[in-house]
PyMOL Python script that loads the backbone (N, CA, C, O; Angstrom):
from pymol import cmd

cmd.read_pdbstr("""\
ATOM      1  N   UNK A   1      19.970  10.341 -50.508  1.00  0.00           N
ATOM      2  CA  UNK A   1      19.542   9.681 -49.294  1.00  0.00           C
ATOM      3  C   UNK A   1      18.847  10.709 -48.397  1.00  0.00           C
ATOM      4  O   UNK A   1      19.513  11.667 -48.005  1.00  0.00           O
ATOM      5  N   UNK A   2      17.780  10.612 -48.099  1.00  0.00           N
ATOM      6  CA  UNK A   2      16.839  11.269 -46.886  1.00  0.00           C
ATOM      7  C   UNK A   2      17.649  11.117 -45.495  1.00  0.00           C
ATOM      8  O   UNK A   2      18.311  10.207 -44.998  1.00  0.00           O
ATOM      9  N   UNK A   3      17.284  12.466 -45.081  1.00  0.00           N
ATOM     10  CA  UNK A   3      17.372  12.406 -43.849  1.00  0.00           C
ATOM     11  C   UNK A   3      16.825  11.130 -42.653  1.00  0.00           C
ATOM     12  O   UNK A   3      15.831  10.424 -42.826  1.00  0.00           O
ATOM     13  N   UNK A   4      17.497  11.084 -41.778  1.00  0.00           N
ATOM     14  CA  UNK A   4      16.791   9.874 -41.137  1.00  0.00           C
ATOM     15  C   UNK A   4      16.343  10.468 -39.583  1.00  0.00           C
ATOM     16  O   UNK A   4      17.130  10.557 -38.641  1.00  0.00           O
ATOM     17  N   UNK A   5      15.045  10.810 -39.549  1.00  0.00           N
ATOM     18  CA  UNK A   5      14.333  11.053 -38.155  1.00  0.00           C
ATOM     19  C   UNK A   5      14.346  10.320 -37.064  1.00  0.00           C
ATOM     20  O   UNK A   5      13.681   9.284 -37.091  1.00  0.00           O
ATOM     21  N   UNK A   6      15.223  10.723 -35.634  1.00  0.00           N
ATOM     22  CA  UNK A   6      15.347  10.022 -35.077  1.00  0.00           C
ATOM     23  C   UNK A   6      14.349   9.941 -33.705  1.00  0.00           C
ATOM     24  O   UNK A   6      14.384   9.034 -32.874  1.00  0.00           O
ATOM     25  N   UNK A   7      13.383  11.210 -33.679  1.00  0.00           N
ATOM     26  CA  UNK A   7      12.416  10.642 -32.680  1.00  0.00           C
ATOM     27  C   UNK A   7      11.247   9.727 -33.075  1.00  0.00           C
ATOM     28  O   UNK A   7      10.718   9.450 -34.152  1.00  0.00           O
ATOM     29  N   UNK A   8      11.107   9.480 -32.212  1.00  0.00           N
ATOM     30  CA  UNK A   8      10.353   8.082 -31.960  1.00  0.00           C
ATOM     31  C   UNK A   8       8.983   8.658 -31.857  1.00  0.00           C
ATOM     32  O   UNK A   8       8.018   7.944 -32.129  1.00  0.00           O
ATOM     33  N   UNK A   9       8.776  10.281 -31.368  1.00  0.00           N
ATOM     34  CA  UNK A   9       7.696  10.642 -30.707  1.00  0.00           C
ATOM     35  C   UNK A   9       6.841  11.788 -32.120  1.00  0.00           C
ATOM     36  O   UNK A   9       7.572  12.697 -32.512  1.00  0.00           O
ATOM     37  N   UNK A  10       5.556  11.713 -32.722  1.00  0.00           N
ATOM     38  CA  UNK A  10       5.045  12.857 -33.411  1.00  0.00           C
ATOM     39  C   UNK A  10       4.910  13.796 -32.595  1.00  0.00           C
ATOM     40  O   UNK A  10       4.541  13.616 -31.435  1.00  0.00           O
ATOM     41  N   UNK A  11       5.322  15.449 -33.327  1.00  0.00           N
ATOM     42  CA  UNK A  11       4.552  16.272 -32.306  1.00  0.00           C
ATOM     43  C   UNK A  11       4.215  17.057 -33.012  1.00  0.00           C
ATOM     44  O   UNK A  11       4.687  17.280 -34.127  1.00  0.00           O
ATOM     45  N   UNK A  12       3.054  17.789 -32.307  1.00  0.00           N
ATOM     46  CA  UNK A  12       2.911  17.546 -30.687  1.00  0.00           C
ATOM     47  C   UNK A  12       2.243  16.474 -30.276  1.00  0.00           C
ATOM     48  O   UNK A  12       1.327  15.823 -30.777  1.00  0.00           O
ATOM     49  N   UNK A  13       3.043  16.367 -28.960  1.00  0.00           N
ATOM     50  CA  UNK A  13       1.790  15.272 -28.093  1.00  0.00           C
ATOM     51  C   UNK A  13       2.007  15.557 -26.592  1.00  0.00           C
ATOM     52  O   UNK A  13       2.864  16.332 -26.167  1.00  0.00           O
ATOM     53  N   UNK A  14       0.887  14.643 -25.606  1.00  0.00           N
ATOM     54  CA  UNK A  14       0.853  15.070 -24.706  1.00  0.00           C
ATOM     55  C   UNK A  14       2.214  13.559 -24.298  1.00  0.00           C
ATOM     56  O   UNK A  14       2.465  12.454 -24.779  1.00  0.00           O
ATOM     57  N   UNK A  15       2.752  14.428 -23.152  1.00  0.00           N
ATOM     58  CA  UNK A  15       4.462  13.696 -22.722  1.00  0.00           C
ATOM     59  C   UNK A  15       4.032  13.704 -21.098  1.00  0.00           C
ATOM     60  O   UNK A  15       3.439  14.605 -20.504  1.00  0.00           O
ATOM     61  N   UNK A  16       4.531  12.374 -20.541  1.00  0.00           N
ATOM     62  CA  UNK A  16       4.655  12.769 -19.061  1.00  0.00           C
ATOM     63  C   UNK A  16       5.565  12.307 -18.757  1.00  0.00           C
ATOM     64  O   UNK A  16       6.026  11.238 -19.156  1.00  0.00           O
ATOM     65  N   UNK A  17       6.241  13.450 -17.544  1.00  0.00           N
ATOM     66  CA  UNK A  17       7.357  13.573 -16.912  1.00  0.00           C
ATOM     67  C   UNK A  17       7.265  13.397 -15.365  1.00  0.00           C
ATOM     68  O   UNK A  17       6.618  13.956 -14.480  1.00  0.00           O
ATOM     69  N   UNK A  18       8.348  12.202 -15.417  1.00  0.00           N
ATOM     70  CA  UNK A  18       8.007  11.905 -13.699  1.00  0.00           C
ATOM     71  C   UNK A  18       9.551  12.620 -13.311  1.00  0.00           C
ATOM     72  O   UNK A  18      10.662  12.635 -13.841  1.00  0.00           O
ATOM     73  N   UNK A  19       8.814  13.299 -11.843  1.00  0.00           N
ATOM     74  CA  UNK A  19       9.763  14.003 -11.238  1.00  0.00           C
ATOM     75  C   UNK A  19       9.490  13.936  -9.233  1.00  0.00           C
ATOM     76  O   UNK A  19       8.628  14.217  -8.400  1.00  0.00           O
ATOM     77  N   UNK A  20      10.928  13.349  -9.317  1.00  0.00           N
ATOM     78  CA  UNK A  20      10.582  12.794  -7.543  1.00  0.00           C
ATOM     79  C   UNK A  20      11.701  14.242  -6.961  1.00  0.00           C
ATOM     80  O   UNK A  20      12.409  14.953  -7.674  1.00  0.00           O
ATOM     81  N   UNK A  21      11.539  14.295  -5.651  1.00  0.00           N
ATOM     82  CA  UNK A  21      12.425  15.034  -4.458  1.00  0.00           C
ATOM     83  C   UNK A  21      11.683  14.872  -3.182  1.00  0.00           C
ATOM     84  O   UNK A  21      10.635  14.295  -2.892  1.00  0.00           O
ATOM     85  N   UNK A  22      12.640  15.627  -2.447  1.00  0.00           N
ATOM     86  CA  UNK A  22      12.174  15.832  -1.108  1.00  0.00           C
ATOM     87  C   UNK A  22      10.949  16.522  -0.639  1.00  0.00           C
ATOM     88  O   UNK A  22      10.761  17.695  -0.960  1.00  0.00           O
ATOM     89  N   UNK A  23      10.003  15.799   0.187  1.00  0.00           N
ATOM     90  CA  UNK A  23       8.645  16.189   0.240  1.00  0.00           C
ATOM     91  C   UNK A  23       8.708  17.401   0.896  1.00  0.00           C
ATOM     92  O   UNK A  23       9.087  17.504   2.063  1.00  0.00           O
ATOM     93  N   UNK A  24       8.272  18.545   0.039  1.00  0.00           N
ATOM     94  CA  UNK A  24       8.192  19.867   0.647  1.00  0.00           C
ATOM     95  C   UNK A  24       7.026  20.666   0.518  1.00  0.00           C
ATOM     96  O   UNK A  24       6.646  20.414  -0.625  1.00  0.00           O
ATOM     97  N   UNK A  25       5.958  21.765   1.192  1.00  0.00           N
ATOM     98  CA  UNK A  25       4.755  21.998   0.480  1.00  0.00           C
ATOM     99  C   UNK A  25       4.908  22.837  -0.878  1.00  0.00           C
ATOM    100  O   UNK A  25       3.974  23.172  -1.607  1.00  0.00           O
ATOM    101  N   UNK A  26       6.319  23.119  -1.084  1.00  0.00           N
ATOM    102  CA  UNK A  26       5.879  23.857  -2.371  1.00  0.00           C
ATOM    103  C   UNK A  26       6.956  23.325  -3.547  1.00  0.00           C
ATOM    104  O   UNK A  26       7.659  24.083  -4.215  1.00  0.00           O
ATOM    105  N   UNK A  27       6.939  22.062  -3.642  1.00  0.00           N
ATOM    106  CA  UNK A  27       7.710  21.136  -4.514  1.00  0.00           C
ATOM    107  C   UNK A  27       6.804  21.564  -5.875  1.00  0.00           C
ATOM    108  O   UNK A  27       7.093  22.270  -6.841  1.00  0.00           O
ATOM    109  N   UNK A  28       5.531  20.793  -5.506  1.00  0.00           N
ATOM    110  CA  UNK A  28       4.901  20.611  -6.788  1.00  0.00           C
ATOM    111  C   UNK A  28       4.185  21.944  -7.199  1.00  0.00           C
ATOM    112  O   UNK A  28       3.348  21.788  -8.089  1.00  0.00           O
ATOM    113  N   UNK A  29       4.316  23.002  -6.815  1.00  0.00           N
ATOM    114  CA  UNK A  29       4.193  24.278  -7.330  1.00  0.00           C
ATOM    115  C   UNK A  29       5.629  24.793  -7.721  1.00  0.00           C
ATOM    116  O   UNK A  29       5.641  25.739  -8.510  1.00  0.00           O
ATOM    117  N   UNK A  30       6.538  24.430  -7.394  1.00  0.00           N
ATOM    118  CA  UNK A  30       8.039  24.740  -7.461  1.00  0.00           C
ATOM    119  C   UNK A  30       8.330  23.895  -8.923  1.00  0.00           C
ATOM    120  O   UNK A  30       9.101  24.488  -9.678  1.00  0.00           O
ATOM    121  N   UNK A  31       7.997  23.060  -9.234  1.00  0.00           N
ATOM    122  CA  UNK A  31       7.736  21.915 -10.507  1.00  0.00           C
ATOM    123  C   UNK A  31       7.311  22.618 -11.629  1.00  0.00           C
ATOM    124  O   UNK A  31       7.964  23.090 -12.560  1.00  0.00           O
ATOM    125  N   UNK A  32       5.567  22.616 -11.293  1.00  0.00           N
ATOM    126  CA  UNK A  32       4.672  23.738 -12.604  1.00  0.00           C
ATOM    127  C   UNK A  32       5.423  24.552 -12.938  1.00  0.00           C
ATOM    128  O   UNK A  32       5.645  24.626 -14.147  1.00  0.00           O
ATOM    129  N   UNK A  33       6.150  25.533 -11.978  1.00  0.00           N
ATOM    130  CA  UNK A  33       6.630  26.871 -12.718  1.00  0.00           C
ATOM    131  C   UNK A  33       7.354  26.951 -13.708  1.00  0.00           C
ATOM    132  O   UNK A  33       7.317  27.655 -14.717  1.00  0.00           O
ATOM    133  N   UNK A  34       8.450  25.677 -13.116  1.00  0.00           N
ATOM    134  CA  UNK A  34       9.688  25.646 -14.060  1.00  0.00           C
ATOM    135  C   UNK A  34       9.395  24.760 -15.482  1.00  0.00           C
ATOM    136  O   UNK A  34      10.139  24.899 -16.454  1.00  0.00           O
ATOM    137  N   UNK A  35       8.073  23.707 -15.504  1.00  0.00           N
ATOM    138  CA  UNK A  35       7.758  23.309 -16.510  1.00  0.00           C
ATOM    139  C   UNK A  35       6.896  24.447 -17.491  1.00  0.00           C
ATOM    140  O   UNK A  35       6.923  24.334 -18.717  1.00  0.00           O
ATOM    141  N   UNK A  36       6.177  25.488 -16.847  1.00  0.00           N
ATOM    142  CA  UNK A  36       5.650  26.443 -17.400  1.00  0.00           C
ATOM    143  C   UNK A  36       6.277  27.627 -18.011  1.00  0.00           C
ATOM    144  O   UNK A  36       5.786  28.651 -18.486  1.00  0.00           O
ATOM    145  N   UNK A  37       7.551  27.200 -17.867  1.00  0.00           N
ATOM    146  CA  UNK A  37       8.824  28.222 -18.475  1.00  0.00           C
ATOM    147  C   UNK A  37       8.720  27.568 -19.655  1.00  0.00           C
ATOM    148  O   UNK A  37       8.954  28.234 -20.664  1.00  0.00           O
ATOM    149  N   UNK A  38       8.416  26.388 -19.783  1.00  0.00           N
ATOM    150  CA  UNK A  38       8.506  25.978 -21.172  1.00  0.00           C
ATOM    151  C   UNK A  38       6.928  25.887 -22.348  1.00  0.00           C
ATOM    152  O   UNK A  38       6.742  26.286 -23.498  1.00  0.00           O
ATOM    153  N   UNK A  39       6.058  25.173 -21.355  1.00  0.00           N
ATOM    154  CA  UNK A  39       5.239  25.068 -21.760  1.00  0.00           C
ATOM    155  C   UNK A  39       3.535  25.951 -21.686  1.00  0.00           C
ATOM    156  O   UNK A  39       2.535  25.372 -21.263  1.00  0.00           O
ATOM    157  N   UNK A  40       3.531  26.783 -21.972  1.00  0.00           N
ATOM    158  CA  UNK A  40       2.531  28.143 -21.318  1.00  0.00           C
ATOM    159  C   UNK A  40       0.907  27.525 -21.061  1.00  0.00           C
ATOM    160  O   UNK A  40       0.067  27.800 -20.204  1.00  0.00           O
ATOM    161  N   UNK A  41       0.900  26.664 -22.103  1.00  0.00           N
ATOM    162  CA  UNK A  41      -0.248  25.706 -21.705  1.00  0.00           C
ATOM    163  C   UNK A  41      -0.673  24.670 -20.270  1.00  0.00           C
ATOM    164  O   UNK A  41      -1.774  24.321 -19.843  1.00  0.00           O
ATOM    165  N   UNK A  42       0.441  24.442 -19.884  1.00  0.00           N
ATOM    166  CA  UNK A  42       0.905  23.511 -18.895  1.00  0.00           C
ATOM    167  C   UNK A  42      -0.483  23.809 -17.764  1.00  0.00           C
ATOM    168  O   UNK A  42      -0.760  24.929 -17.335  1.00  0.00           O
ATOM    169  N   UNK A  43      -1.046  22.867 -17.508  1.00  0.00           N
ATOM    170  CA  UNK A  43      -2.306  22.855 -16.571  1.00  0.00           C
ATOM    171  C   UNK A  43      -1.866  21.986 -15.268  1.00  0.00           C
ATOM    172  O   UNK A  43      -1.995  20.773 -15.106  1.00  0.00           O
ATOM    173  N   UNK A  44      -1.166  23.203 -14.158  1.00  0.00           N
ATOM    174  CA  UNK A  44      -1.417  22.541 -12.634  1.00  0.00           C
ATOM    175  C   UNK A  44      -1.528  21.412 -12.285  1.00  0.00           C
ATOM    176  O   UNK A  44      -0.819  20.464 -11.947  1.00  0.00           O
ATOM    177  N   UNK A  45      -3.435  21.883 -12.542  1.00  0.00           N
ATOM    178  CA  UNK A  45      -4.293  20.980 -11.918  1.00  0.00           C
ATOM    179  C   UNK A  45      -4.064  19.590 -12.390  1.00  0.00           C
ATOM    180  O   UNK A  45      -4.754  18.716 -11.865  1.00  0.00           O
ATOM    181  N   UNK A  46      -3.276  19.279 -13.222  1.00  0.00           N
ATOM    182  CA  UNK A  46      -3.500  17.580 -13.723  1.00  0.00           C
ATOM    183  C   UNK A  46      -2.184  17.086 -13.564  1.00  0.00           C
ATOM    184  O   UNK A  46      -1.829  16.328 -14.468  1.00  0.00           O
ATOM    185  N   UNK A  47      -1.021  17.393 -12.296  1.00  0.00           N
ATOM    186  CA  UNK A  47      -0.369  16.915 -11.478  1.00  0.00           C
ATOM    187  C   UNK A  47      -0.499  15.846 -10.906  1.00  0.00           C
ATOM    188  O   UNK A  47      -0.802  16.078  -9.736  1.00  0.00           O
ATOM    189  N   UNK A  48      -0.413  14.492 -11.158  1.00  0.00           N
ATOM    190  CA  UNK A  48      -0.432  13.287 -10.388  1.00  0.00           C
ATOM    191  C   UNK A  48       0.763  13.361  -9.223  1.00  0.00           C
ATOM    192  O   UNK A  48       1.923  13.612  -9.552  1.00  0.00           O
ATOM    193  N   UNK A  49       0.320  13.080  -7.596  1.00  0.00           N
ATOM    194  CA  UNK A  49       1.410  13.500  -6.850  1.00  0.00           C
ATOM    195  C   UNK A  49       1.138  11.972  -6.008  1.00  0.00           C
ATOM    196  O   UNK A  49       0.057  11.446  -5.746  1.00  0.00           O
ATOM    197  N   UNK A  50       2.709  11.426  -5.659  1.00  0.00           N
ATOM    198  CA  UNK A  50       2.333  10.070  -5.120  1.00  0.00           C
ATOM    199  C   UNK A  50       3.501  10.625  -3.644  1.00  0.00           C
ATOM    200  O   UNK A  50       4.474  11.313  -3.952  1.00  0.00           O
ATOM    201  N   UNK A  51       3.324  10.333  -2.446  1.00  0.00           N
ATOM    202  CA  UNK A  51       4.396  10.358  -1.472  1.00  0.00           C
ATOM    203  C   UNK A  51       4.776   9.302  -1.623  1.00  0.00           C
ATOM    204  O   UNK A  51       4.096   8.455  -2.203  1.00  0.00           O
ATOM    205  N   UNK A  52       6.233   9.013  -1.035  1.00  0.00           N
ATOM    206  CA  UNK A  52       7.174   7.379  -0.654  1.00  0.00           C
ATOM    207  C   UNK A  52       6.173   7.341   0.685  1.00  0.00           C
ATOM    208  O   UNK A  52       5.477   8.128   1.326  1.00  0.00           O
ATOM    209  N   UNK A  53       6.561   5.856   0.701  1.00  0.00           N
ATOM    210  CA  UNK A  53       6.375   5.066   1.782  1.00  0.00           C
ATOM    211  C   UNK A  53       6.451   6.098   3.258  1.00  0.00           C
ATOM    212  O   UNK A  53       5.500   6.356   3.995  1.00  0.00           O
ATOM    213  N   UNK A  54       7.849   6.562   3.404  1.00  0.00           N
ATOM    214  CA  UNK A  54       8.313   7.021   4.617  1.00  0.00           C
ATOM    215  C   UNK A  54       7.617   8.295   4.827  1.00  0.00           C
ATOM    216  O   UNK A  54       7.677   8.797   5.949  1.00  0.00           O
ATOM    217  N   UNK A  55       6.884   8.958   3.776  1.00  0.00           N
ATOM    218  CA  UNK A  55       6.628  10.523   3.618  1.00  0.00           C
ATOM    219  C   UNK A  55       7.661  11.266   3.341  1.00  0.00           C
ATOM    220  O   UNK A  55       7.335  12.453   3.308  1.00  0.00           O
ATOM    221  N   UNK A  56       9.126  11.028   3.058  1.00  0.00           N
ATOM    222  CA  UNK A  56      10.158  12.224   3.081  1.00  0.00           C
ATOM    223  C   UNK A  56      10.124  12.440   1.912  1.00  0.00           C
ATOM    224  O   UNK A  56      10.589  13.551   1.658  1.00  0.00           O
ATOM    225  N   UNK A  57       9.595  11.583   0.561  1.00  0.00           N
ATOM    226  CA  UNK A  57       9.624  12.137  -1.127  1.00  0.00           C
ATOM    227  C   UNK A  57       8.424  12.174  -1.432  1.00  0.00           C
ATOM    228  O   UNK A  57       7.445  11.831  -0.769  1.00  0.00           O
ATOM    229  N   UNK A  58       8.506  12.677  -2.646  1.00  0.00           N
ATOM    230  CA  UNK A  58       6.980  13.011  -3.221  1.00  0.00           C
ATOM    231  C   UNK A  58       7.746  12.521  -4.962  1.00  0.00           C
ATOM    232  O   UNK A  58       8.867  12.571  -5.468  1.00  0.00           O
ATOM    233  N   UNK A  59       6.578  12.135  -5.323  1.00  0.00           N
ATOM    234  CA  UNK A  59       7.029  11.455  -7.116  1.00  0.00           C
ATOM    235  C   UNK A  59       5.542  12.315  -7.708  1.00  0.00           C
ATOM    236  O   UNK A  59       4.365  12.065  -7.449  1.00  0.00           O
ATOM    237  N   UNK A  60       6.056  13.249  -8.468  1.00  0.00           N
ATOM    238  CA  UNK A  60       5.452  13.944  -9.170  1.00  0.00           C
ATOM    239  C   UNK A  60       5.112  13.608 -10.474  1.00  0.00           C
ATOM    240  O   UNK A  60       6.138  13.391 -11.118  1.00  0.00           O
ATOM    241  N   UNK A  61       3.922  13.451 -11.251  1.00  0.00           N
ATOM    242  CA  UNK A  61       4.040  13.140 -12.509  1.00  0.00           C
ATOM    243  C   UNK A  61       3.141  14.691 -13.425  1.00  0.00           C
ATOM    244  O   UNK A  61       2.050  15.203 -13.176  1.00  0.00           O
ATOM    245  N   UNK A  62       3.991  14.976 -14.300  1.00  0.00           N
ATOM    246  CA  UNK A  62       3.372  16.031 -15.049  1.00  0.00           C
ATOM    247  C   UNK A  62       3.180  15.641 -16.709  1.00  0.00           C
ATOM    248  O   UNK A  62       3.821  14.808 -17.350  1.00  0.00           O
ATOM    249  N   UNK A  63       2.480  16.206 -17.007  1.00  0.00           N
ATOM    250  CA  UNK A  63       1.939  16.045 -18.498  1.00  0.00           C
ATOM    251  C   UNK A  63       2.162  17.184 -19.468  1.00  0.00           C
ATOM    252  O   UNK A  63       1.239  17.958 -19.725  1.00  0.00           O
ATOM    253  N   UNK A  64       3.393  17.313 -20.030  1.00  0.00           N
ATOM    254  CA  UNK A  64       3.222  18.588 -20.713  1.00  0.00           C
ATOM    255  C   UNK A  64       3.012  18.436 -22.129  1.00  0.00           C
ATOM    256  O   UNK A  64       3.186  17.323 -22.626  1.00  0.00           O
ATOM    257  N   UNK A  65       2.583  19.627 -23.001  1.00  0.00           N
ATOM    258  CA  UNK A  65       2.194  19.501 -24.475  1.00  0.00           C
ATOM    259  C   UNK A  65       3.491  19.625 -25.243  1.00  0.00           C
ATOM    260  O   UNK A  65       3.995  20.716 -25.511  1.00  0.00           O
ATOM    261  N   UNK A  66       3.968  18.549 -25.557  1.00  0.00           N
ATOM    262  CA  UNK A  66       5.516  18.870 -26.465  1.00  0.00           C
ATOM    263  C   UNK A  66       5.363  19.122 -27.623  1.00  0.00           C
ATOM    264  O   UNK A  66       4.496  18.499 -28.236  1.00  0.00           O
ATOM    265  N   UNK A  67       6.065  20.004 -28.219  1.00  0.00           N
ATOM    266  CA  UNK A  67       6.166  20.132 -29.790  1.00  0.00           C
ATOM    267  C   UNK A  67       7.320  20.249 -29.883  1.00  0.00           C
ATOM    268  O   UNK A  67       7.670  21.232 -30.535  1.00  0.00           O
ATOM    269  N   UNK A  68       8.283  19.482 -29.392  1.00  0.00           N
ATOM    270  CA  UNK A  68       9.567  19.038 -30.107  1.00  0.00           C
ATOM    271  C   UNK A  68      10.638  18.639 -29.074  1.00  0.00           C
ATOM    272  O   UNK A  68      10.912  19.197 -28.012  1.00  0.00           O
ATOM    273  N   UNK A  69      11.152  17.600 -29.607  1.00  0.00           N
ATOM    274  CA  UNK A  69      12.441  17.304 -28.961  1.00  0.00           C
ATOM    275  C   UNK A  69      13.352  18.136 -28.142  1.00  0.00           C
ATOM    276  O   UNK A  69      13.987  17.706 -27.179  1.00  0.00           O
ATOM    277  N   UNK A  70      13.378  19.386 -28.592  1.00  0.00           N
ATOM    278  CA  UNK A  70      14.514  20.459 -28.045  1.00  0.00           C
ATOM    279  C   UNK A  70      13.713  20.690 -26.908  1.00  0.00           C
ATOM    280  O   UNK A  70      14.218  20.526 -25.797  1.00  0.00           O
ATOM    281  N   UNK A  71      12.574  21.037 -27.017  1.00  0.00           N
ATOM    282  CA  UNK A  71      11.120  21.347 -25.661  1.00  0.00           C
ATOM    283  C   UNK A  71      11.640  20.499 -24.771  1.00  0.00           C
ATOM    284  O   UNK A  71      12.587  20.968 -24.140  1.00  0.00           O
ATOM    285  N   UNK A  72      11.316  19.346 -24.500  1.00  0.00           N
ATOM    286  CA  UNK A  72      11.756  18.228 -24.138  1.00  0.00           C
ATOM    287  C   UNK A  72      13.001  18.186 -23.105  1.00  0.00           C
ATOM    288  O   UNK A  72      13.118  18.071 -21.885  1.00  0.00           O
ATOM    289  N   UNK A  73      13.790  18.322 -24.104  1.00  0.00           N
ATOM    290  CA  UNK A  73      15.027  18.409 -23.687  1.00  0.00           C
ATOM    291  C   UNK A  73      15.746  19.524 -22.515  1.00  0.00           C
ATOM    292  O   UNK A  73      16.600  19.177 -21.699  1.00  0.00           O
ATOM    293  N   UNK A  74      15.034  21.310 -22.680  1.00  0.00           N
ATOM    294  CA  UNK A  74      14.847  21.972 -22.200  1.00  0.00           C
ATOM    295  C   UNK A  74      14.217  21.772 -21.335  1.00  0.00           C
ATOM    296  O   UNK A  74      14.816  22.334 -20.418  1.00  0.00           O
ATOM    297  N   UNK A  75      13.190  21.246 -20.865  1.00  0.00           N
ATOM    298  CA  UNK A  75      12.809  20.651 -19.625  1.00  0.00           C
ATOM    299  C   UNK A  75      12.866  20.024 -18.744  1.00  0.00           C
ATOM    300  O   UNK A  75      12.351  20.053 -17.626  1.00  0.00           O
ATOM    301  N   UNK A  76      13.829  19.126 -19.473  1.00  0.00           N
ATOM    302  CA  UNK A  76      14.965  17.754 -18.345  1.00  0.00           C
ATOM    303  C   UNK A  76      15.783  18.492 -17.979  1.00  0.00           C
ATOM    304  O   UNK A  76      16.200  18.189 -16.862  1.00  0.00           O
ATOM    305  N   UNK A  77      16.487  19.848 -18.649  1.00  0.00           N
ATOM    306  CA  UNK A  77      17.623  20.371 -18.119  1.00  0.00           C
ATOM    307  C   UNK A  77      17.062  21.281 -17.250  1.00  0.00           C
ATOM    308  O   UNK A  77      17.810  21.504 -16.298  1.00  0.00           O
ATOM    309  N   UNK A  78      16.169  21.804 -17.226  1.00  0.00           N
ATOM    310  CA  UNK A  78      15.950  22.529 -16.102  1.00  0.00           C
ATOM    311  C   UNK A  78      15.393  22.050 -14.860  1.00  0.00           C
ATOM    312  O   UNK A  78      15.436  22.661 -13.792  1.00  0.00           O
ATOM    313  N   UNK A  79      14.681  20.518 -15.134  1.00  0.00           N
ATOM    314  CA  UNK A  79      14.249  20.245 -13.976  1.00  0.00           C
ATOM    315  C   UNK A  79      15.364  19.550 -13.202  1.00  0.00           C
ATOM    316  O   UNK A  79      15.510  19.670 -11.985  1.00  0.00           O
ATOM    317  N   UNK A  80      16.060  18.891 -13.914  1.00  0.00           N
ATOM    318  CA  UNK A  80      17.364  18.640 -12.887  1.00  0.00           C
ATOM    319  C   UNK A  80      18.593  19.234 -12.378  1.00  0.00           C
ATOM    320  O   UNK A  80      19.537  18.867 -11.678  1.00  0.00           O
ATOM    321  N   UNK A  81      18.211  20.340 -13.021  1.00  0.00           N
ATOM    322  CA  UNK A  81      18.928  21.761 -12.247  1.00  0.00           C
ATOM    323  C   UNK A  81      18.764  22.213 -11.466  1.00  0.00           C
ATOM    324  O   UNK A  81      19.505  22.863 -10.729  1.00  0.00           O
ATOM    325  N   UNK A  82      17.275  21.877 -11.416  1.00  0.00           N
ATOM    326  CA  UNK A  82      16.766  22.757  -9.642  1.00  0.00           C
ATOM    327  C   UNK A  82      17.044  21.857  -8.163  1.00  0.00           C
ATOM    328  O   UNK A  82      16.648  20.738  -7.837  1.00  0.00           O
ATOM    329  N   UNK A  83      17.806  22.752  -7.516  1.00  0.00           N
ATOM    330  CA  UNK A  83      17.739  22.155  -6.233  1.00  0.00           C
ATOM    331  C   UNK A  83      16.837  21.492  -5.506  1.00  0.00           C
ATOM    332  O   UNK A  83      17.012  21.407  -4.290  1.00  0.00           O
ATOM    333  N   UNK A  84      16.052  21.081  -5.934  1.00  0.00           N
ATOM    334  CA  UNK A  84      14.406  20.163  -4.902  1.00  0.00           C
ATOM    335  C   UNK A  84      14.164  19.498  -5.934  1.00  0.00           C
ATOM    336  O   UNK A  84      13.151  18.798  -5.905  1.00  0.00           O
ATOM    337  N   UNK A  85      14.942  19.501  -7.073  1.00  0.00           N
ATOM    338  CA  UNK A  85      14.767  18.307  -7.525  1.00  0.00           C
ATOM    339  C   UNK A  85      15.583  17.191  -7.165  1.00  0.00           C
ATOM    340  O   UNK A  85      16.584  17.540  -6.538  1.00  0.00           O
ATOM    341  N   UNK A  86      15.448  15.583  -7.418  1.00  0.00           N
ATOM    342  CA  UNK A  86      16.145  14.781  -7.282  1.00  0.00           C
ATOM    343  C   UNK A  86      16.538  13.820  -8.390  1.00  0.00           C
ATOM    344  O   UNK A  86      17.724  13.640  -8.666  1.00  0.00           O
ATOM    345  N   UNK A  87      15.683  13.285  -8.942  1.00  0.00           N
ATOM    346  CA  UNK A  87      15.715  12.748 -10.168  1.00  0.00           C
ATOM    347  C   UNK A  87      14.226  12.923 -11.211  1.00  0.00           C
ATOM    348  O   UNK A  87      13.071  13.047 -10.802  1.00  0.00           O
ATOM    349  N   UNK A  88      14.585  12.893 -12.301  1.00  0.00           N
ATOM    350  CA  UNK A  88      13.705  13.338 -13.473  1.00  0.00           C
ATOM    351  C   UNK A  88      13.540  11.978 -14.192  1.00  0.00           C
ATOM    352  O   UNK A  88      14.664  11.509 -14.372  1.00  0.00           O
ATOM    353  N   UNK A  89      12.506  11.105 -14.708  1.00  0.00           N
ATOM    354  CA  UNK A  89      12.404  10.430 -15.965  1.00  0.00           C
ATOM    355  C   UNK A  89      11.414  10.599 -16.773  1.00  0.00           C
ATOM    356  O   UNK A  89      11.380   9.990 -17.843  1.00  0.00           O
TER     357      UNK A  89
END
""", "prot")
cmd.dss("prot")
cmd.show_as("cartoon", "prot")
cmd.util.cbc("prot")
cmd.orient("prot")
């Protein structure tokens, strides 16, 4: 019996990660870095940044180049580790 592959996703591919917190000016540079711990390719500039309604959050969307599940995974854990973060999906 074969192994049975359980992602859903080929890689590499390009993945985006939405990431909201408290609107601060250096959130979404505070974001890149820690996604650029993972991904060295990771390009800034193609940050989709939306504020809430009220202005107090910011919903960040990033695009990183995954080549694997563990990548991935390493990246949810660090982004919801960081203090200015709030929630990750």
């Amino acid at each position: 019996m074969s192994p049975v592959n359980e992602s859903l996703f080929e890689f590499p591919c390009d993945f985006p990660i939405k990431v909201m917190g408290k609107a601060h000016p250096d959130f979404a540079d505070t974001v890149a870095s820690v996604v650029r711990q993972f991904d060295a390719s990771f390009d800034a500039t193609r940050v989709e940044t939306r504020p809430s309604s009220g202005g107090n959050y910011v919903g960040l969307t990033v695009t990183v180049r995954a080549i694997s599940r563990e990548q991935l995974d390493d990246i949810y854990r660090a982004l919801t580790g960081h203090p200015m973060v709030k929630v990750v999906l």
